[in-house]
C-alpha positions in Angstrom: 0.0 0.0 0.0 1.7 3.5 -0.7 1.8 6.4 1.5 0.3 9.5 0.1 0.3 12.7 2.0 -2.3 15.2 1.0 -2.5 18.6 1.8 -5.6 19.4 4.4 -7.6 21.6 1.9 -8.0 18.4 -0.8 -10.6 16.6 1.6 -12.2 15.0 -1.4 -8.7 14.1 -3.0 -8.2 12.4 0.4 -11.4 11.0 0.4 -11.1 9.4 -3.5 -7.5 7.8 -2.5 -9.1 6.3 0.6 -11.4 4.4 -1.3 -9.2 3.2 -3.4 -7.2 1.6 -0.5 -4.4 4.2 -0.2 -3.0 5.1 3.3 -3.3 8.9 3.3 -2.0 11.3 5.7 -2.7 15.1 5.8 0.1 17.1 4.5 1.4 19.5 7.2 4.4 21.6 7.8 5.5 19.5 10.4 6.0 15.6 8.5 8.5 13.8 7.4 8.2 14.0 3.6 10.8 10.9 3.6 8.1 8.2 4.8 5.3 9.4 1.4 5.3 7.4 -1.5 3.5 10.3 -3.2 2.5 14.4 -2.0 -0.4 16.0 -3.6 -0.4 19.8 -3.1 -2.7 22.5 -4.3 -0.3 24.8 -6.1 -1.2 27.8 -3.7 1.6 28.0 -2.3 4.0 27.8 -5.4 8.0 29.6 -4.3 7.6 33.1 -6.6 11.0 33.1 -6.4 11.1 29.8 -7.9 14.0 28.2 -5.7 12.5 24.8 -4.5 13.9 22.6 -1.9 13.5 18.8 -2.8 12.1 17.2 0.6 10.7 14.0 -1.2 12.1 11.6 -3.0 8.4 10.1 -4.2 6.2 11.9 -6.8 4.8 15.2 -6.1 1.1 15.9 -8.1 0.0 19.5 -8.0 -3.9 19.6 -7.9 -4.8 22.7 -9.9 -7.2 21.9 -12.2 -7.9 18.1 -11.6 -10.4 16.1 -10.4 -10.0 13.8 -7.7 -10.5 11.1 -10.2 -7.9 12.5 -12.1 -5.3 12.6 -9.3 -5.9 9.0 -8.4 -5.1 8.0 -12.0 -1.9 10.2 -12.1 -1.0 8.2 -8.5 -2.2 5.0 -10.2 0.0 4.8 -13.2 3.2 6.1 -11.4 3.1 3.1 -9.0 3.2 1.0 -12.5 
């Protein structure tokens, strides 16, 4: 089962993954980025300055504009 850590605002991203059998975790400034096989962040918070600090070594999916549906495939065929 992969981890996926969401951030808190995508309650019905969390909720689609959790269906599908995913163990999900709300995304918060204070986890270990380490321990996710996956993040999926809403792309509010994108660096202006555009310098970006790699804290995971799994995927990273940025939410704008998708579907929950569409989230869960992107998760589903980078686990392939």
């Amino acid at each position: 089962m992969q981890k996926i850590a969401v951030e808190g605002s995508l309650t019905n991203v969390q909720q689609a993954l959790r269906e599908k059998g995913y163990d999900v975790v709300e995304l918060n400034s204070g986890a270990n980025l380490q321990n996710f096989d996956c993040c999926v962040v809403s792309g509010l918070d994108t660096d202006v300055m555009g310098m970006q600090d790699a804290l995971t070594n799994g995927s990273v999916i940025e939410a704008s504009g998708l579907s929950a549906d569409e989230i869960v495939q992107r998760i589903e065929s980078k686990k392939k």
